[in-house]
TIRO-2110 file (N, C-alpha, C; in Angstrom, 1 decimal):
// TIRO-2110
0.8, -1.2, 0.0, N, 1, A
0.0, 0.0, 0.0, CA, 1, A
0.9, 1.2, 0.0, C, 1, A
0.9, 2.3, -0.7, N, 2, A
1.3, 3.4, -1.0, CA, 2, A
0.9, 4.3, 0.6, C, 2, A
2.2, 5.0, 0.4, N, 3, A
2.4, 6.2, 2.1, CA, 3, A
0.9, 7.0, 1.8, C, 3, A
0.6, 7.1, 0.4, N, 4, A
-0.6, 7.9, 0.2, CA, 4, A
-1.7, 7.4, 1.1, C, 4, A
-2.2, 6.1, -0.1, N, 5, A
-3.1, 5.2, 0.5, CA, 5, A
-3.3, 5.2, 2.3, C, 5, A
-2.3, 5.2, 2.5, N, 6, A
-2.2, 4.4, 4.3, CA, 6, A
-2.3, 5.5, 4.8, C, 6, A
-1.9, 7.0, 4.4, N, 7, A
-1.9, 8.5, 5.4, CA, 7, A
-4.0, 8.8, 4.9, C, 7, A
-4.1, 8.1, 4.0, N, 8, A
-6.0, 8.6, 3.8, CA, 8, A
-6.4, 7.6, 4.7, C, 8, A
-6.0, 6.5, 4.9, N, 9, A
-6.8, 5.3, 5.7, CA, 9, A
-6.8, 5.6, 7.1, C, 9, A
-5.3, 6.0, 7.2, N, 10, A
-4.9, 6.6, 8.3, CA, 10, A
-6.1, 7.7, 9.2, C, 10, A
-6.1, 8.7, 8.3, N, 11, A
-7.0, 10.0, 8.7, CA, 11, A
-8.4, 9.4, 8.9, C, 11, A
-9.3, 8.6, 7.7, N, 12, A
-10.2, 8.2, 8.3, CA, 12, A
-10.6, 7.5, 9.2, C, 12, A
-9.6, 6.4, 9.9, N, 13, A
-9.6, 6.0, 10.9, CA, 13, A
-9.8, 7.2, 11.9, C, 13, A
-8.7, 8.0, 12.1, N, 14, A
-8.7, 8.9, 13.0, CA, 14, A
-10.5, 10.3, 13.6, C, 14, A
-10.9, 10.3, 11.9, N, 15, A
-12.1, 10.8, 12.0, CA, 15, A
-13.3, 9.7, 12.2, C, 15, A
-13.0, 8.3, 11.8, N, 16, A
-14.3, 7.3, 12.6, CA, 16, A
-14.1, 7.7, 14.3, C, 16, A
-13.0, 7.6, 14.6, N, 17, A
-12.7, 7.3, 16.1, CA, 17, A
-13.3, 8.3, 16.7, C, 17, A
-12.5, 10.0, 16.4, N, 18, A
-13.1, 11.3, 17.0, CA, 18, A
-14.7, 10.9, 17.0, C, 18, A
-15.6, 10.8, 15.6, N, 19, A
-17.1, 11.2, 15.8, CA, 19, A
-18.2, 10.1, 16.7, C, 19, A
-16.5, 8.8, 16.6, N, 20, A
-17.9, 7.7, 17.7, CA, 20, A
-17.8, 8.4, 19.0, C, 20, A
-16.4, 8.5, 19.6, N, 21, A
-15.9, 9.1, 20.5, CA, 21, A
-17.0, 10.0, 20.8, C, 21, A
-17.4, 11.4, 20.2, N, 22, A
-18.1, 12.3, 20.6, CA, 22, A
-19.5, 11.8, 20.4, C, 22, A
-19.7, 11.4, 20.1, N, 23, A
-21.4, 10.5, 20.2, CA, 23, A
-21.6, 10.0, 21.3, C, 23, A
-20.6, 9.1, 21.6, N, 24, A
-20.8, 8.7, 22.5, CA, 24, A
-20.4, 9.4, 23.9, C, 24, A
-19.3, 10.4, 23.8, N, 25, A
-19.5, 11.0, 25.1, CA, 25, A
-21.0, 11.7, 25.6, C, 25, A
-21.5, 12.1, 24.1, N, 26, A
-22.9, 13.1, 24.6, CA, 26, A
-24.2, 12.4, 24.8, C, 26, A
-24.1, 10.9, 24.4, N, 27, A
-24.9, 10.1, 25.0, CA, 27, A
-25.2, 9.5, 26.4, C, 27, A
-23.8, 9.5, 26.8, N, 28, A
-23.8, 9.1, 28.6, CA, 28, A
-23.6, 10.1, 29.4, C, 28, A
-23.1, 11.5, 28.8, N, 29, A
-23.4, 12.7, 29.3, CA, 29, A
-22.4, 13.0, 30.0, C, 29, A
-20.4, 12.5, 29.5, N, 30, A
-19.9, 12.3, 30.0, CA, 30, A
-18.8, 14.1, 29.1, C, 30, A
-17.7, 14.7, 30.1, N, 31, A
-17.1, 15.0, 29.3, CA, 31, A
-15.6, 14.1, 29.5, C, 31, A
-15.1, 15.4, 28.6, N, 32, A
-13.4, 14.7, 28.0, CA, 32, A
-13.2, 14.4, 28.8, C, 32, A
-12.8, 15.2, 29.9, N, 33, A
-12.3, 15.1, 31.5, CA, 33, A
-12.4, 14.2, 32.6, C, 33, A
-14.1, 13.6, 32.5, N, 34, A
-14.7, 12.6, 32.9, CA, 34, A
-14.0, 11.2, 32.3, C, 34, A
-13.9, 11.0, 30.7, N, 35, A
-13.5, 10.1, 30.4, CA, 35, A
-12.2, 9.7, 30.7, C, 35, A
-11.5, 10.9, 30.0, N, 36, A
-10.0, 10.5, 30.9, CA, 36, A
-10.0, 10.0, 31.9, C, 36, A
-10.3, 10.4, 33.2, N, 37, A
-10.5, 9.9, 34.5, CA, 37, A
-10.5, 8.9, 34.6, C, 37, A
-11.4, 8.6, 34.4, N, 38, A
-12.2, 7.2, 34.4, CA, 38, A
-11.8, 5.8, 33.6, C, 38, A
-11.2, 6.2, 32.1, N, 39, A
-10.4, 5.4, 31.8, CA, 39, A
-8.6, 4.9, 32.0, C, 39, A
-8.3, 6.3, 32.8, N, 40, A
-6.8, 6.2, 33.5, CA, 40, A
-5.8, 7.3, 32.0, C, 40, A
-5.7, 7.6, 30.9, N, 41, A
-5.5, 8.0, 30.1, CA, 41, A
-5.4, 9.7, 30.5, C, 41, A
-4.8, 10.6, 30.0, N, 42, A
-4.7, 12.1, 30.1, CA, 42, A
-5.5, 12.3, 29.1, C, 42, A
-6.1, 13.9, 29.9, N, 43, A
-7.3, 15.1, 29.6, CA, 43, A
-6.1, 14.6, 27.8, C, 43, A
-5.0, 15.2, 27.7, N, 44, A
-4.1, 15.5, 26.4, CA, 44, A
-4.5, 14.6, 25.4, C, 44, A
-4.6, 13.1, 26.1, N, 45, A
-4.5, 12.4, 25.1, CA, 45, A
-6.4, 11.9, 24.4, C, 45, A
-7.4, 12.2, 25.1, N, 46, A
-8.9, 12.6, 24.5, CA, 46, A
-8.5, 13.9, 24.0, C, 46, A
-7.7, 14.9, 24.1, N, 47, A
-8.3, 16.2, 22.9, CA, 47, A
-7.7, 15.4, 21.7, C, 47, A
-6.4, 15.2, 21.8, N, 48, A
-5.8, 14.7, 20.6, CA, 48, A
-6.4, 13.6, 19.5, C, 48, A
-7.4, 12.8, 20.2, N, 49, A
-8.2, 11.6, 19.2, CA, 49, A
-9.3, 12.4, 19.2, C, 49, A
-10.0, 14.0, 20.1, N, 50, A
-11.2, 14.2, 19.3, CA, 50, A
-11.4, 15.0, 18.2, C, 50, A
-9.7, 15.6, 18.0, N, 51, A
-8.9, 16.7, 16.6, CA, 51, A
-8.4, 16.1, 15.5, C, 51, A
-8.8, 14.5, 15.7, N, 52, A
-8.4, 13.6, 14.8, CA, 52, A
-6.6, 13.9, 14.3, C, 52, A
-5.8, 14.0, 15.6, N, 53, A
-4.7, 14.1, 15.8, CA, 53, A
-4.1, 12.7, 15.8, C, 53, A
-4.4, 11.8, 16.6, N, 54, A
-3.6, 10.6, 16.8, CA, 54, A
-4.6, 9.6, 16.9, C, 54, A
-4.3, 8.1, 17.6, N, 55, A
-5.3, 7.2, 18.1, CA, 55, A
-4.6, 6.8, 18.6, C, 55, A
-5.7, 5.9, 19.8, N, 56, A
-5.1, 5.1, 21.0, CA, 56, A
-4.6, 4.4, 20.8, C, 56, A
-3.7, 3.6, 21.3, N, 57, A
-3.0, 2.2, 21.5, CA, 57, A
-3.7, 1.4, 22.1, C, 57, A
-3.7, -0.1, 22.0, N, 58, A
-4.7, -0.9, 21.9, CA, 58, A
-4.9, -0.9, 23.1, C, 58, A
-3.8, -0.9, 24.1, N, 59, A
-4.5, -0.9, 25.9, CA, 59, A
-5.6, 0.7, 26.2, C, 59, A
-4.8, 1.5, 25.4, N, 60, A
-6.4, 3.0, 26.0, CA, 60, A
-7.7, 2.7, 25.1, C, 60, A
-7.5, 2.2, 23.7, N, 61, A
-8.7, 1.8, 23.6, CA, 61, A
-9.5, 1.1, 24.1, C, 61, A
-9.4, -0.3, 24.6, N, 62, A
-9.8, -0.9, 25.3, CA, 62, A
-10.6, -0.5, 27.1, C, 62, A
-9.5, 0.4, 27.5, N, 63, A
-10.0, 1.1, 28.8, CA, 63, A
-11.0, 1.8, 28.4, C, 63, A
-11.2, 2.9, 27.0, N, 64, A
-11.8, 3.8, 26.7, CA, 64, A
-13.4, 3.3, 26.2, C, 64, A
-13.1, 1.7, 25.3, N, 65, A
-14.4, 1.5, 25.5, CA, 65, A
-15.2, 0.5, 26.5, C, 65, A
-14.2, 0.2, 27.6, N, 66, A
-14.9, -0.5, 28.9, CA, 66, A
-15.8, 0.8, 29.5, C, 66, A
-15.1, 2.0, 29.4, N, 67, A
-15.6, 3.4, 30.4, CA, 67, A
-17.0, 3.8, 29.6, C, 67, A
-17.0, 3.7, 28.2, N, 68, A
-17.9, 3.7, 27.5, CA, 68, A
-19.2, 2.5, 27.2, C, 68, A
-19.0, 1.4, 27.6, N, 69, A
-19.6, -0.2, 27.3, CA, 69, A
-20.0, -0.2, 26.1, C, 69, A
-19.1, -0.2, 25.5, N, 70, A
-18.9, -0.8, 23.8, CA, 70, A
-17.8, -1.5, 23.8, C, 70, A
-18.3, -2.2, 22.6, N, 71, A
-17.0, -2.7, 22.0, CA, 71, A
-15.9, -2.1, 21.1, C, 71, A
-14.8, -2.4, 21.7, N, 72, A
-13.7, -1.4, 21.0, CA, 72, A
-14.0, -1.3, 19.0, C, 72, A
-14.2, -2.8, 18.5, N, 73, A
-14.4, -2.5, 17.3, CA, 73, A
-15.4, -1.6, 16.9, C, 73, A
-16.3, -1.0, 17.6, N, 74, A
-17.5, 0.0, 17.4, CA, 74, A
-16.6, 1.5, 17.5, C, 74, A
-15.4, 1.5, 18.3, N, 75, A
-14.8, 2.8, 17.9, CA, 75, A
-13.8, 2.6, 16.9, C, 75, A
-13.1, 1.5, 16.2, N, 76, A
-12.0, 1.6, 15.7, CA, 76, A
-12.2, 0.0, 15.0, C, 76, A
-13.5, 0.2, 13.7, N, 77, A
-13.4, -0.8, 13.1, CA, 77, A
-11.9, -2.1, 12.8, C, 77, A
-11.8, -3.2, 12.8, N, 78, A
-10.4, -3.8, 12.6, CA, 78, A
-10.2, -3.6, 11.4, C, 78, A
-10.3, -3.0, 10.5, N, 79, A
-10.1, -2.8, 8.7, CA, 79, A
-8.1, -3.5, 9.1, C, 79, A
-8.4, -4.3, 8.0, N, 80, A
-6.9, -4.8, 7.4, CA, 80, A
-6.7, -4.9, 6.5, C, 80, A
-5.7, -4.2, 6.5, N, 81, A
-4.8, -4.2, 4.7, CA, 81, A
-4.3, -5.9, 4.7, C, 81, A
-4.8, -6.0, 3.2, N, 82, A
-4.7, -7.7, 2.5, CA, 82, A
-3.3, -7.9, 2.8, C, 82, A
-2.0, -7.6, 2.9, N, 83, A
-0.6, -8.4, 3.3, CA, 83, A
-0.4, -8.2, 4.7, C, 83, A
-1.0, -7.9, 5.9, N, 84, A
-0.7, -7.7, 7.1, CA, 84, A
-2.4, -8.0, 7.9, C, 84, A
-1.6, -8.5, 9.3, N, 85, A
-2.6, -9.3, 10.4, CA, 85, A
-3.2, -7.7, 11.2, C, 85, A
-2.4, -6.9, 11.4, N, 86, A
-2.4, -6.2, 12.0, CA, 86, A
-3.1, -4.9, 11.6, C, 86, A
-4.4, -4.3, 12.5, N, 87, A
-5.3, -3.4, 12.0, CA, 87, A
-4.7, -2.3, 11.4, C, 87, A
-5.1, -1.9, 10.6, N, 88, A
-5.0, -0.1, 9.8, CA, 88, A
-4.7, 0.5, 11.1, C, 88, A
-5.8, 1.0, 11.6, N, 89, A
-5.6, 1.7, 12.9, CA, 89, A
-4.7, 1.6, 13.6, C, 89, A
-3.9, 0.4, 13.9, N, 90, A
-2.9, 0.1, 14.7, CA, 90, A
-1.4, 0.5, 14.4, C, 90, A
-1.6, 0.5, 13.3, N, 91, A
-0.4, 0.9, 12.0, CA, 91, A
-0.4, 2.0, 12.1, C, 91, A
-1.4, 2.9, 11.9, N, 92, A
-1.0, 4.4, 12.2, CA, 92, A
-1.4, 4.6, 13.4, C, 92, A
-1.5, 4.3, 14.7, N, 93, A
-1.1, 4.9, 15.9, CA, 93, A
0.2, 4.8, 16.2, C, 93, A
1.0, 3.2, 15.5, N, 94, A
2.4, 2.9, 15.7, CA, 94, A
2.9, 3.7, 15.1, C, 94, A
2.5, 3.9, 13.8, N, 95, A
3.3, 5.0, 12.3, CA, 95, A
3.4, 6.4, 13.4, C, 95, A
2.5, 6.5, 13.8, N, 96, A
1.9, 8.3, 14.4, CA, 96, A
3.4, 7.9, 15.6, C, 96, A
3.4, 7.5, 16.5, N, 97, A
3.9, 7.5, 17.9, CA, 97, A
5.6, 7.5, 17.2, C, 97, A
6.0, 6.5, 16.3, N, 98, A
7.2, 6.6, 15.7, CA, 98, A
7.8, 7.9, 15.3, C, 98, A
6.7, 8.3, 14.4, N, 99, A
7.0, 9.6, 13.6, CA, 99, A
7.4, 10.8, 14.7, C, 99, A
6.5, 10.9, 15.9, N, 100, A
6.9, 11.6, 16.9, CA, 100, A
8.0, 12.0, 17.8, C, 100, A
8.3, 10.4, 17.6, N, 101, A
9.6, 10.5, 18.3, CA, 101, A
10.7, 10.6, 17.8, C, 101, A
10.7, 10.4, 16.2, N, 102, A
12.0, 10.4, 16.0, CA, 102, A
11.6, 11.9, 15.2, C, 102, A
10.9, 13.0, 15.1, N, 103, A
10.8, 14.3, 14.7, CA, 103, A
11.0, 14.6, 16.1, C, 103, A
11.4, 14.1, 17.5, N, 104, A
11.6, 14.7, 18.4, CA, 104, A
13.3, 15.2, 18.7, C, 104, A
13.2, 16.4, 18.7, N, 105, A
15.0, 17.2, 18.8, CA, 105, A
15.9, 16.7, 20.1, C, 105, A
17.0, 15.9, 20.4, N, 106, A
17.6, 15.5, 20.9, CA, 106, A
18.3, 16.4, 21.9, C, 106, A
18.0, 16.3, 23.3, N, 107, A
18.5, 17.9, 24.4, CA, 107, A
20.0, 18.5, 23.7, C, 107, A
20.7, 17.2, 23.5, N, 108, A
22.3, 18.1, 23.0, CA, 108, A
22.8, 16.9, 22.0, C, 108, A
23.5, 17.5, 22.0, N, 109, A
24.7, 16.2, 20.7, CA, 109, A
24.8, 14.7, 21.1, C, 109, A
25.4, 15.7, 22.4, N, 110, A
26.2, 14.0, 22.6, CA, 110, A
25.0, 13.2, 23.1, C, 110, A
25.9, 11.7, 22.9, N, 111, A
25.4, 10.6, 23.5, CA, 111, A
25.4, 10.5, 24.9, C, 111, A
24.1, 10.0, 25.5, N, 112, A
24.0, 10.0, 27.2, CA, 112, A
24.9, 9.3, 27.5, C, 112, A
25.2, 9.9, 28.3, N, 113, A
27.1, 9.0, 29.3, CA, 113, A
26.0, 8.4, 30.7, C, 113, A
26.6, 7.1, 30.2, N, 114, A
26.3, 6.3, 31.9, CA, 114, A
26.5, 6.5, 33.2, C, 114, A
25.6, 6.7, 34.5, N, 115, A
26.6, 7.2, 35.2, CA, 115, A
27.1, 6.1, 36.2, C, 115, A
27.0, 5.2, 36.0, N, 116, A
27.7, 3.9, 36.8, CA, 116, A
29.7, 4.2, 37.1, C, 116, A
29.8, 3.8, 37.9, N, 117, A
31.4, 4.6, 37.9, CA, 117, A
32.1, 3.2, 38.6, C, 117, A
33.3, 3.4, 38.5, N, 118, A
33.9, 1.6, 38.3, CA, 118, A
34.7, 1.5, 39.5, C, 118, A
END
């Protein structure tokens, strides 16, 4: 599958997740804040799946829809690409969390020095 293909599958995932997500928070009359709580997850990391910024990892989804009583695949259908076991969704939260870290700027040059002393 083309970086293309997988960054649109990617996004739509991201925008199924946000609109169940908000449905369902206004159905149990819960907010972001509430949920976080409740499912152990940061206030940060609900704004960020309801801006269709990122998605959970398979352990906060799962919290997220115990807190909610659904089934995780009701927020984050399993769609799989035909050469891999492993959900769409899961691929770009791994793709997303990688990309992050390695666009993240390193405090200084050097390499961390150990500080064990002999």
């Amino acid at each position: 599958m083309s970086t293309s293909s997988r960054g649109d599958l990617c996004f739509e995932a991201r925008r199924h997740f946000a609109e169940q997500l908000r449905q369902l928070l206004q159905q149990r009359g819960l907010t972001q804040a509430e949920l976080a709580r409740a499912a152990g997850v940061s206030k940060d990391a609900i704004s960020t799946y309801m801006t269709h910024r990122s998605l959970p990892s398979e352990g906060s989804l799962t919290k997220i829809a115990r807190v909610l009583r659904v089934d995780p695949d009701l927020l984050l259908p399993l769609a799989r690409e035909p050469a891999s076991s492993t959900p769409i969704w899961l691929q770009c939260s791994v793709s997303a969390a990688f990309a992050a870290t390695a666009a993240r700027p390193r405090r200084s040059g050097r390499p961390r020095q150990s500080r064990m002393t002999g």
